[in-house]
PyMOL CGO cylinders between C-alpha atoms (Angstrom):
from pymol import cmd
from pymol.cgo import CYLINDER

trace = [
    CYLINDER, -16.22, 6.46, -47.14, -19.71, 8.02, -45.51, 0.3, 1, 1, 1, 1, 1, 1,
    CYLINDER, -19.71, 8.02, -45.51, -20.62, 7.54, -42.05, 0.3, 1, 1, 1, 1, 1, 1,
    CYLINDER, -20.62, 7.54, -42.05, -17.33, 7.08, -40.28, 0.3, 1, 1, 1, 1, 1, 1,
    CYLINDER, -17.33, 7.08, -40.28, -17.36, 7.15, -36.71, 0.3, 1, 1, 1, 1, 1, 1,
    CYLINDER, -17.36, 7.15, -36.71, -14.27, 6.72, -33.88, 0.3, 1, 1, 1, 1, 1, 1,
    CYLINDER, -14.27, 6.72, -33.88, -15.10, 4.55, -31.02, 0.3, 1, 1, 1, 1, 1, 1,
    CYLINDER, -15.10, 4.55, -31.02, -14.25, 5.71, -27.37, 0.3, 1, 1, 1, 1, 1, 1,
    CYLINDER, -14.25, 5.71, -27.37, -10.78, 4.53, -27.70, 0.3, 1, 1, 1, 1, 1, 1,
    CYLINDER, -10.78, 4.53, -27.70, -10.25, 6.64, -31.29, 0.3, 1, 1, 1, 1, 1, 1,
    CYLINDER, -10.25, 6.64, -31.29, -12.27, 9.59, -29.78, 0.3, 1, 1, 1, 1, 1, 1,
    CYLINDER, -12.27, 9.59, -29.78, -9.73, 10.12, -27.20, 0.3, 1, 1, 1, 1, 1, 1,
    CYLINDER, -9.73, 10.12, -27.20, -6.64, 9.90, -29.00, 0.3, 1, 1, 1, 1, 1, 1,
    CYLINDER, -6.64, 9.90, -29.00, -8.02, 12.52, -31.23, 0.3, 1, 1, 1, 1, 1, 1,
    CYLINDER, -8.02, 12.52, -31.23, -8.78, 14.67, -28.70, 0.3, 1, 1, 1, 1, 1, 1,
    CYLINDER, -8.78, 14.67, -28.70, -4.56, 14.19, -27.94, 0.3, 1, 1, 1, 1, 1, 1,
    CYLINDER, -4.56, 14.19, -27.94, -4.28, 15.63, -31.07, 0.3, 1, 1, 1, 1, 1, 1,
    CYLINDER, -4.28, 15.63, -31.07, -6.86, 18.02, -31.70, 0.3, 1, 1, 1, 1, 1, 1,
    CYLINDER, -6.86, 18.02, -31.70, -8.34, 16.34, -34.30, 0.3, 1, 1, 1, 1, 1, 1,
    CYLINDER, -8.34, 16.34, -34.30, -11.74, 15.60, -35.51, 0.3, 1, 1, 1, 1, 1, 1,
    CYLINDER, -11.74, 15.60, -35.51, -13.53, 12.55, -37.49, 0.3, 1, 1, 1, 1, 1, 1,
    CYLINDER, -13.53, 12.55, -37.49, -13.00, 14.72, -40.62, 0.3, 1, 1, 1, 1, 1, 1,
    CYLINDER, -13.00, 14.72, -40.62, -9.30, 14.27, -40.34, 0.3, 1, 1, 1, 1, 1, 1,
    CYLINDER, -9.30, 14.27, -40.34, -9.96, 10.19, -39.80, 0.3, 1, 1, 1, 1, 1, 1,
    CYLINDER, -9.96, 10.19, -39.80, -12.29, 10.50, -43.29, 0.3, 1, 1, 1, 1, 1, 1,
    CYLINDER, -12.29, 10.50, -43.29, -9.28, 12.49, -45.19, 0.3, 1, 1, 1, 1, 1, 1,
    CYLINDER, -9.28, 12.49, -45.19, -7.29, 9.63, -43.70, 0.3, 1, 1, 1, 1, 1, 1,
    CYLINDER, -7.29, 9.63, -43.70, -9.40, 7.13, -45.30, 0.3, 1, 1, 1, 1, 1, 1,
    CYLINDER, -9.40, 7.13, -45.30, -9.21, 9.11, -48.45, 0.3, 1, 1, 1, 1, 1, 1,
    CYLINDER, -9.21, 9.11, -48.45, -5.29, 9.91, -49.13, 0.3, 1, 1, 1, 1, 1, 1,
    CYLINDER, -5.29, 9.91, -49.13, -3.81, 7.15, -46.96, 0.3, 1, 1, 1, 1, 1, 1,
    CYLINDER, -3.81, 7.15, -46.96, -2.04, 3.94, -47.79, 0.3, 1, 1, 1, 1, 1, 1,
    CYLINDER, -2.04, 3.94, -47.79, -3.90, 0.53, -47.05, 0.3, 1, 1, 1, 1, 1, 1,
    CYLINDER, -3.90, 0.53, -47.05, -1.28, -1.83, -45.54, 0.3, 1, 1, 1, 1, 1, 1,
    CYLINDER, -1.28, -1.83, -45.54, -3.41, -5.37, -46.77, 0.3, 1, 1, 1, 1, 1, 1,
    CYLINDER, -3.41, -5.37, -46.77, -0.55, -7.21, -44.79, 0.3, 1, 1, 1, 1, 1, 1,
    CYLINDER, -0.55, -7.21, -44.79, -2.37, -6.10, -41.63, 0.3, 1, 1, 1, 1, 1, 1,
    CYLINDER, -2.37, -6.10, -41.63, -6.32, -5.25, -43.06, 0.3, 1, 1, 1, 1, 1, 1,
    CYLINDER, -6.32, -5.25, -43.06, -8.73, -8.14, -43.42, 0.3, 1, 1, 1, 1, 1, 1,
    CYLINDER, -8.73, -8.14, -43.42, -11.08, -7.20, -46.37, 0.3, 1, 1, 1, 1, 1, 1,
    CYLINDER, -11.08, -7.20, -46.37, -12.54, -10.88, -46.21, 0.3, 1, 1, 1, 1, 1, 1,
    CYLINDER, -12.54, -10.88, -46.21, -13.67, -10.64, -42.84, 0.3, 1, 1, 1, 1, 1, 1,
    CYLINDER, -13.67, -10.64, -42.84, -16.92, -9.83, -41.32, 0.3, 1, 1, 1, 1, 1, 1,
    CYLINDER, -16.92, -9.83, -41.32, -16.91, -6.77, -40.55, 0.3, 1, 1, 1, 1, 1, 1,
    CYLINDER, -16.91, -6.77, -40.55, -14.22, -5.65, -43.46, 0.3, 1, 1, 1, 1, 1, 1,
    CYLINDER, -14.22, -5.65, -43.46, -11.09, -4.42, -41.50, 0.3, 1, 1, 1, 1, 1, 1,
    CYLINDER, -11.09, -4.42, -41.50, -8.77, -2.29, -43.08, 0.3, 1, 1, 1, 1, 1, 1,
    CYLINDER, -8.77, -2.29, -43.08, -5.35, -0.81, -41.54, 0.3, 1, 1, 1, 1, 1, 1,
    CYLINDER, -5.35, -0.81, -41.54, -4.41, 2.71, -43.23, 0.3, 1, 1, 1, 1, 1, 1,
    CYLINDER, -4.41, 2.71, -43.23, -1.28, 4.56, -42.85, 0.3, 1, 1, 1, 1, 1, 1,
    CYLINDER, -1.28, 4.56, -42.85, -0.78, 8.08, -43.15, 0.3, 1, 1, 1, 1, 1, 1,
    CYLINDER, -0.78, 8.08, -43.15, 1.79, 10.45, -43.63, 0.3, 1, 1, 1, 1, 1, 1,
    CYLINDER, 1.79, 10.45, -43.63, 0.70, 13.35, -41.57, 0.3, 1, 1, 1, 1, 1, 1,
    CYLINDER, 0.70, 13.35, -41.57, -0.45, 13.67, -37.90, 0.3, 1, 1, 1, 1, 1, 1,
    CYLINDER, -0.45, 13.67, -37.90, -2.02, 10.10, -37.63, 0.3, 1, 1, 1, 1, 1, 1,
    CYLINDER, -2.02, 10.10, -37.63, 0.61, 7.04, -38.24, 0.3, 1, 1, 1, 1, 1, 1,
    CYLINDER, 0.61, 7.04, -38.24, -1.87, 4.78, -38.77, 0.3, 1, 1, 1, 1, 1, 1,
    CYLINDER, -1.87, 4.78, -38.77, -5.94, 3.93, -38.17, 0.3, 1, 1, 1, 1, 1, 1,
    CYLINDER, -5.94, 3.93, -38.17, -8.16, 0.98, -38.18, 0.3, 1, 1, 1, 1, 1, 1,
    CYLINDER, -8.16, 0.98, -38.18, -11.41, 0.93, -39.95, 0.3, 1, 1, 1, 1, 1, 1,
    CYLINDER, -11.41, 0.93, -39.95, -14.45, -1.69, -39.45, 0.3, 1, 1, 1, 1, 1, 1,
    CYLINDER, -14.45, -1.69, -39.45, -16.71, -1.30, -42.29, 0.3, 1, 1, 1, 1, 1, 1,
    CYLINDER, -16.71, -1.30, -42.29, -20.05, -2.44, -42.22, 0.3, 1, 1, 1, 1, 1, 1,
    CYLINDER, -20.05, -2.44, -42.22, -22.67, -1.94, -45.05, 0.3, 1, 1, 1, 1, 1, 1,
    CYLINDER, -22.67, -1.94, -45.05, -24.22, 1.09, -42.90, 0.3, 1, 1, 1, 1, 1, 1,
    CYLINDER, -24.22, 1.09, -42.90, -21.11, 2.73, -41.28, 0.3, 1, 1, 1, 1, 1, 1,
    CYLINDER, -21.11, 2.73, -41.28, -17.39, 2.31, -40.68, 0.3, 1, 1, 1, 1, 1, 1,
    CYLINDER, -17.39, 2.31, -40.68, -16.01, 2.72, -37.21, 0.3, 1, 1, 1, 1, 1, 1,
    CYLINDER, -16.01, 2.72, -37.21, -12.20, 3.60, -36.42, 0.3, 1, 1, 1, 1, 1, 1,
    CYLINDER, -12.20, 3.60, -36.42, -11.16, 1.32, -33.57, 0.3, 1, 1, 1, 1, 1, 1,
    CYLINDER, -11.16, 1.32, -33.57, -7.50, 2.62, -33.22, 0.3, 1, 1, 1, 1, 1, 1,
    CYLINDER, -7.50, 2.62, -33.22, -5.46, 5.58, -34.12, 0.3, 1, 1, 1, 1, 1, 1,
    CYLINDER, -5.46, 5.58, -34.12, -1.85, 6.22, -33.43, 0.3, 1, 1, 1, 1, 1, 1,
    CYLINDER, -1.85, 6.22, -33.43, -0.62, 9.68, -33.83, 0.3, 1, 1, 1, 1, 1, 1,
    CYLINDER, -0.62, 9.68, -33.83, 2.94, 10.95, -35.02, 0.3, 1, 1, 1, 1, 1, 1,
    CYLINDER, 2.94, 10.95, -35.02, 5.13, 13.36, -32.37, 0.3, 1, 1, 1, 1, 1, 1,
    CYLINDER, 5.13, 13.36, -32.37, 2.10, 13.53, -29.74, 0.3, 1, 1, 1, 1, 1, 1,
    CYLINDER, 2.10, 13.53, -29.74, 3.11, 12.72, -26.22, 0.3, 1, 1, 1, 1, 1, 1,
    CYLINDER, 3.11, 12.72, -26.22, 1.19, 12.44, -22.87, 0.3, 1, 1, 1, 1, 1, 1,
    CYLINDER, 1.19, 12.44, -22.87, -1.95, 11.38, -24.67, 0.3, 1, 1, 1, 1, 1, 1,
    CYLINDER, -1.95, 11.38, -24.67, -3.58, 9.22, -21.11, 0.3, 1, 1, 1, 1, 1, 1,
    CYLINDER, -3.58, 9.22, -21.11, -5.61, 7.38, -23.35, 0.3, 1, 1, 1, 1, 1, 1,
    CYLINDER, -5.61, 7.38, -23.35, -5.36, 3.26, -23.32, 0.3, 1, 1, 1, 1, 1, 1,
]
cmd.load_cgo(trace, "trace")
């Protein structure tokens, strides 16, 4: 997956974690895709990806240009002020 990008929401609850995109594109790469919760039909794609390290779980949008992470929840991180 090229191009990914976190939107302001995913950018901070990186930061929580001390994580970077990179970890969000190994994410996309190893993780599970739960396509109870994804919608690969819609415009853009949407796909919900669980993991089974730091980050629980991500949402991708995938466009034909770029995909953007909308949300990330993180394993054992607490105090994370981020909405």
């Amino acid at each position: 997956m090229a191009g990914i990008m976190a939107d302001t929401g995913a950018q901070c609850v990186l930061k929580c974690g001390n994580l970077t995109v990179s970890d969000l594109a190994d994410l996309a790469r190893l993780g599970d895709v739960n396509f109870g919760k994804s919608g690969p039909r819609e415009k853009p794609r949407r796909y919900f990806i669980e993991g089974s390290g730091v980050v629980k779980f991500a949402t991708y949008l995938i466009t034909d240009t770029a995909s953007v992470v909308t949300s990330v929840v993180l394993r054992d991180v607490e105090n994370c002020p981020c909405p």
